[in-house]
N, C-alpha and C positions, 0 to 999 in steps of 0.2 A: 504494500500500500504506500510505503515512504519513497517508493520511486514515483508516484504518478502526479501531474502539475497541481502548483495546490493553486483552487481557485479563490479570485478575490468576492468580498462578499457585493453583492449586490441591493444598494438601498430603494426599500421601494415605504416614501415614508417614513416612520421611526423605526422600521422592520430592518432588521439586517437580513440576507437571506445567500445560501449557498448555491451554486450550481450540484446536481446530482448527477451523474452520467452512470456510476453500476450501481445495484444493489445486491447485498447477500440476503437471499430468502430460507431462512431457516422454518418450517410445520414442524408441529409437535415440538417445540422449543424445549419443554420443559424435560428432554431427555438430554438435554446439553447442560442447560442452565445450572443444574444440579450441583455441576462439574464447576463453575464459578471459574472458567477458563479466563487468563489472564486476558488472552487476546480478542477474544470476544469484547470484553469490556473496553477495550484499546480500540475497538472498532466502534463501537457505541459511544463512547466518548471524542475520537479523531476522524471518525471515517469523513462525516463532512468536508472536512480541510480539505480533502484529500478529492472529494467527490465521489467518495462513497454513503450509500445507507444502505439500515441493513432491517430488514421485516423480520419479525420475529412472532409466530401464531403458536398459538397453544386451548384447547378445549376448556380450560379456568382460567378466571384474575387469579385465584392463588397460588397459580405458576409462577407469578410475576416477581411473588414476595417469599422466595426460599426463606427456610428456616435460618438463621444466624444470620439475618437483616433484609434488610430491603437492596439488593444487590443491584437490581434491575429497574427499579419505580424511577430513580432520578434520572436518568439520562435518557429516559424515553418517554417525547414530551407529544408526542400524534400516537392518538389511540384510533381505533375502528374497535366499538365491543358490538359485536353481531349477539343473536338470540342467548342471553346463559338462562338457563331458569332456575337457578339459585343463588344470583350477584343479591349482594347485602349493599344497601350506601355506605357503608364501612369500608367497604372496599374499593368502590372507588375514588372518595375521599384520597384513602393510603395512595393510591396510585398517580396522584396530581392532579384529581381532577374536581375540586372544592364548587365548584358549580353545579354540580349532579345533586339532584332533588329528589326525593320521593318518588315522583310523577315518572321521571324518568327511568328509576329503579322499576318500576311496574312497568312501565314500555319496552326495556332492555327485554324481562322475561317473557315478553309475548312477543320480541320482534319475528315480522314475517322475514322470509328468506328476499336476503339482498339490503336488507336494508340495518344501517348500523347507527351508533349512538359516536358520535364523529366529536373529537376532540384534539387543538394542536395550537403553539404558539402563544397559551395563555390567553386561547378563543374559549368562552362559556361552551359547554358542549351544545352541539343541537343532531337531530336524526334525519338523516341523508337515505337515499335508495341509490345503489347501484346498477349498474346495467347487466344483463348476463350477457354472453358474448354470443348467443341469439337474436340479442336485441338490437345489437351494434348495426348499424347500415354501413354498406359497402358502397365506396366509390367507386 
């Protein structure tokens, strides 16, 4: 990653913001995370600079927050929570996201397929729909 150009930030606003050009998609996260991989974290914390990010999915929030801390909550500030139907507002509070209300705890558990509980950049969360890639139109 320390070879590749680091880009400059981009102001749009009071926003500073990164170019991204790859990301590393990690599913089922929580069979890495475990492991509290040095370079994982170096990647989560640097990859921007670099133009890197990196997704990281898993079936629970409480992947998020191994045992012997919060390893994971701070440096991942864009969430997508699609359907859980056992998220507690406890949890996402813990996870950075101090705007999530009741209403939305109850939404989260019913979300239909495609649509998520969107949160990023210190934005109050709100619920977005995705598109399926059925739905995309072709030029």
């Amino acid at each position: 990653m320390i070879q590749l150009q680091k880009w400059p930030f981009e102001k749009t606003g009071n926003v500073q913001l990164r170019r991204l050009n790859s990301y590393l998609v990690v599913d089922e996260a929580t069979n890495i995370m475990e492991y509290s991989f040095e370079v994982l974290m170096r990647l989560l914390l640097q990859g921007r600079e670099y133009g890197v990010g990196v997704l990281l999915s898993s079936q629970y929030l409480s992947h998020f927050a191994p045992s012997g801390g919060d390893y994971y909550g701070q440096p991942l500030l864009t969430w997508f929570i699609h359907k859980i139907p056992n998220v507690v507002l406890g949890q996402l509070h813990s996870l950075g996201l101090p705007a999530a209300n009741v209403g939305d705890v109850t939404r989260i558990m019913t979300n239909p397929n495609h649509v998520a509980y969107y949160s990023s950049l210190n934005f109050a969360g709100k619920f977005i729909r995705g598109n399926g890639f059925w739905e995309r139109k072709q030029d």
